[in-house]
C-alpha positions in Angstrom: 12.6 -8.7 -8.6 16.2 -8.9 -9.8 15.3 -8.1 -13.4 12.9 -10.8 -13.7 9.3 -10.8 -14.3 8.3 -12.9 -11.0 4.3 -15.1 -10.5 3.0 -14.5 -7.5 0.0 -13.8 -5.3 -1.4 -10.4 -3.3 -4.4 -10.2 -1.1 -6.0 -6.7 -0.4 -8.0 -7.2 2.9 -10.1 -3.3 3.8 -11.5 -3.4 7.4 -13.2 -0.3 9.2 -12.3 0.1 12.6 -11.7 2.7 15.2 -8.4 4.3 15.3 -6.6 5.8 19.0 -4.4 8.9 17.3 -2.2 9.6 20.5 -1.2 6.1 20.7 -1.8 5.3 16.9 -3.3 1.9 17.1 -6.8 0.1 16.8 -8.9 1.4 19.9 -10.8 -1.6 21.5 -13.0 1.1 23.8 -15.9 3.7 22.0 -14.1 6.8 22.6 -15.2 10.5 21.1 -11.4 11.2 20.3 -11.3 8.1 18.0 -10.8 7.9 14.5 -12.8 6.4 12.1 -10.3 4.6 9.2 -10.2 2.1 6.3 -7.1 0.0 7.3 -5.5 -1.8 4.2 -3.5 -4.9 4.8 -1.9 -5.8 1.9 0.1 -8.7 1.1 2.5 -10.1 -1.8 4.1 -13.7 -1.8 6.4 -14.5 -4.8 9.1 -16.9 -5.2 13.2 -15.9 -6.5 14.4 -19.0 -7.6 15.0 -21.3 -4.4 13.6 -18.8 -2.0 10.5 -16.8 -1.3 9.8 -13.5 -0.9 6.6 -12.2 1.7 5.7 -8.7 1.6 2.8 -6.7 3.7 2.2 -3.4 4.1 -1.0 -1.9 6.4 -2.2 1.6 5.8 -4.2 3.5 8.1 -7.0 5.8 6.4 -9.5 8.3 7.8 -12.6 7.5 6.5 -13.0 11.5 6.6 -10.8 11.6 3.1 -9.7 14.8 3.9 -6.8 13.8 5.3 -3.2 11.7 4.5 -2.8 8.1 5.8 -2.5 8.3 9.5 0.3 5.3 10.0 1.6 3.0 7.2 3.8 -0.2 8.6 5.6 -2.6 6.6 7.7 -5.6 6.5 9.5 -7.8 4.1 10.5 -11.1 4.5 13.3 -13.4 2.6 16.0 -16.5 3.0 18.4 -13.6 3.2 16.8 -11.1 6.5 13.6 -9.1 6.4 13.0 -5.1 7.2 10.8 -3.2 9.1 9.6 0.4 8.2 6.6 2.6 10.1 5.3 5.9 9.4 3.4 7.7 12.2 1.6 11.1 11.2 2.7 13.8 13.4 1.2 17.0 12.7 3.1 18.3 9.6 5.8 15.2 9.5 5.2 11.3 9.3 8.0 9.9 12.3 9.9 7.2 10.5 11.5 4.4 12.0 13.5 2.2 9.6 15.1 -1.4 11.0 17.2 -3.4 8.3 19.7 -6.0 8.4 21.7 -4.0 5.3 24.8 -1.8 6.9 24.0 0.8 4.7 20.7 1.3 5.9 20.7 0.3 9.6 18.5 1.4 11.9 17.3 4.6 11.8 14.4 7.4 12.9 13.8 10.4 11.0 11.3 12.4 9.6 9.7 13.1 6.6 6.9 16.0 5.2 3.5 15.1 5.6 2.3 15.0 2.3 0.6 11.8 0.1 1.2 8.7 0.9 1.5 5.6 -2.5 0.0 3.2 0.5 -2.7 5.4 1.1 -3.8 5.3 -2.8 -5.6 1.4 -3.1 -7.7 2.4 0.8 -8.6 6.1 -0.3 -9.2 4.7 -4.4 -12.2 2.4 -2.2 -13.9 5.8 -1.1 -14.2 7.9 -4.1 -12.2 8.0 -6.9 -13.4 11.4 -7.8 -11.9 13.1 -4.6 -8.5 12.1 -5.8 -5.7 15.1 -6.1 -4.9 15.4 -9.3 -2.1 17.8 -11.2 1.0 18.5 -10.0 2.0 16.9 -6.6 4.1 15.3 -4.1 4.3 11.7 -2.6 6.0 9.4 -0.7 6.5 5.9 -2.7 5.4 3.2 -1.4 7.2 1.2 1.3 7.6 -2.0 -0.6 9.2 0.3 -3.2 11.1 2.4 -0.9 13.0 -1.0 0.5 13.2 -3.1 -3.0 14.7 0.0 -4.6 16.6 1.3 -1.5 16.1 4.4 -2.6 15.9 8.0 -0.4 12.1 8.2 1.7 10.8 11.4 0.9 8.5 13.2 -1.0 9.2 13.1 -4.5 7.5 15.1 -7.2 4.5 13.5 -9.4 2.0 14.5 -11.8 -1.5 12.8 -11.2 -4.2 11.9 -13.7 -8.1 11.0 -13.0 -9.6 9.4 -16.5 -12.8 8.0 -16.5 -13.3 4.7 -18.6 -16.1 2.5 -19.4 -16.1 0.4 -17.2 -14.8 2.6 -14.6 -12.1 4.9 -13.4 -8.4 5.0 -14.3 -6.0 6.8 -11.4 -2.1 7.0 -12.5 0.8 8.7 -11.2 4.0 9.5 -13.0 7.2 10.2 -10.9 9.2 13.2 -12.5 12.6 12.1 -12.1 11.9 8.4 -10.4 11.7 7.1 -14.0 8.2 5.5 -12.6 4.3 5.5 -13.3 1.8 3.7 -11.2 -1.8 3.1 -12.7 -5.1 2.0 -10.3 -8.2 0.6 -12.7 -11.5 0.9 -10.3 -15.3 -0.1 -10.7 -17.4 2.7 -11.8 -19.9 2.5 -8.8 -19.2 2.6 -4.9 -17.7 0.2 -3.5 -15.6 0.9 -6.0 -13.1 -2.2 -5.9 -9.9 -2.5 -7.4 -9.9 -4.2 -10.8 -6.4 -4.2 -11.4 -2.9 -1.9 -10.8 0.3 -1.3 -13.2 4.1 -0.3 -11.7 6.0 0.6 -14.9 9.6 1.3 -13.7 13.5 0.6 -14.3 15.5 -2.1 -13.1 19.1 -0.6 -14.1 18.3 0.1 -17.6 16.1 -2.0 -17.9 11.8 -1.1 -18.5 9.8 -3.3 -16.3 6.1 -3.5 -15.8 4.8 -5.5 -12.9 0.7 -5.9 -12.6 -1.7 -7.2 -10.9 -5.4 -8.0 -11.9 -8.7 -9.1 -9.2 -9.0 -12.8 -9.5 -11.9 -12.9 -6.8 -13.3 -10.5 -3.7 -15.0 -11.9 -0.6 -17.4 -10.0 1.8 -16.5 -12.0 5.6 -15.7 -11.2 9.5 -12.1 -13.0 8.1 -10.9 -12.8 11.8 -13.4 -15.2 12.4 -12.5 -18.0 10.2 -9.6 -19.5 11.9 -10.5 -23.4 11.5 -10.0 -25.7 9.8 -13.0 -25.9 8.7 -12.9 -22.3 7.1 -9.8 -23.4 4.4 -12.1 -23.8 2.2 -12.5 -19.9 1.9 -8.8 -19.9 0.7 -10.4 -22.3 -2.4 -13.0 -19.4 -2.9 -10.4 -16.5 -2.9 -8.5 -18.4 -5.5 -5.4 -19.1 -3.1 
């Protein structure tokens, strides 16, 4: 963040649930019209000199994988305001809306193509790496990079690659004219975790790479563990 390398911390948390696609939220009644997704929370806390930055972004995915991410939400947090952004899949368009305290940005609702989502990528990696598209294609960067860059949401032309390695899979993306590549590193068997992740990219001129490798994975009902007494889960997960 601001041409500097910064240390920080991101938690991946996957949870199935059922999914109400009129309203597009978690449906807390069995219904036959609900949809069965991987949700992805995913969090990043890093500090910029005196003040932190908090970052999350959730991702709605059909466990189907024969579809694009449903809804993707996001927020970021600093000293200095915070920004909300929401897609909501609407037949062949995601509905945006966009709230920022930045002039330039504003608040806004608009709509982009409904094609492949960068959120969607760590949630659908988890279901089979092998079903990823690959070649020539077009997505929608992610929203964390979409509001750090402040750069134009739409879909932006890629070129995908699917390598296997041996220890697993490697999934990367290279954005034609973004100047960006994004690299996934996954187990080799189901439930096919993410080891680690790459963002190569320019900060003005300048080549950055920002990564991120697994320091620990827990299996737990997390909603559960509110007490006090479940801290010490936070020692286990390395936080």
């Amino acid at each position: 963040r601001y041409g500097e390398i910064r240390d920080g911390k991101a938690v991946l948390v996957y949870v199935t649930e059922d999914f109400l696609p009129k309203k597009q939220v978690k449906a807390e009644n069995q219904n036959p019209s609900n949809i069965p997704v991987l949700k992805l929370n995913a969090t990043k806390k890093f500090k910029t000199g005196i003040y932190p930055y908090s970052i999350m972004q959730s991702t709605f995915y059909p466990v189907s994988n024969n579809k694009h991410a449903i809804k993707v939400s996001s927020s970021i947090q600093e000293w200095c305001g915070h920004t909300y952004m929401q897609f909501n899949q609407d037949n062949d368009a995601y509905d945006i809306t966009h709230y920022s305290y930045f002039q330039s940005e504003g608040n806004k609702v608009f709509e982009v193509k409904n094609v492949l989502t960068e959120n969607q990528i760590p949630a659908q990696l988890r279901l089979d790496p092998k079903e990823m598209p690959v070649g020539n294609i077009q997505i929608i960067p992610s929203t964390e990079y979409l509001r750090l860059k402040h750069v134009e949401t739409k879909a932006y032309d890629a070129v995908a690659k699917l390598s296997g390695i041996p220890d697993g899979y490697l999934y990367s993306i290279k954005f034609t004219n973004l100047g960006r590549t994004i690299a996934f590193k996954t187990e080799k068997n189901f439930p096919y975790r993410i080891l680690s992740w790459m963002d190569r990219y320019k900060d003005g001129t300048t080549p950055m790479v920002s990564t991120g490798t697994l320091k620990e994975t827990i299996q737990t009902a997390y909603w559960e563990k509110n007490s006090n007494a479940d801290s010490v889960l936070r020692d286990s997960l390395k936080l």
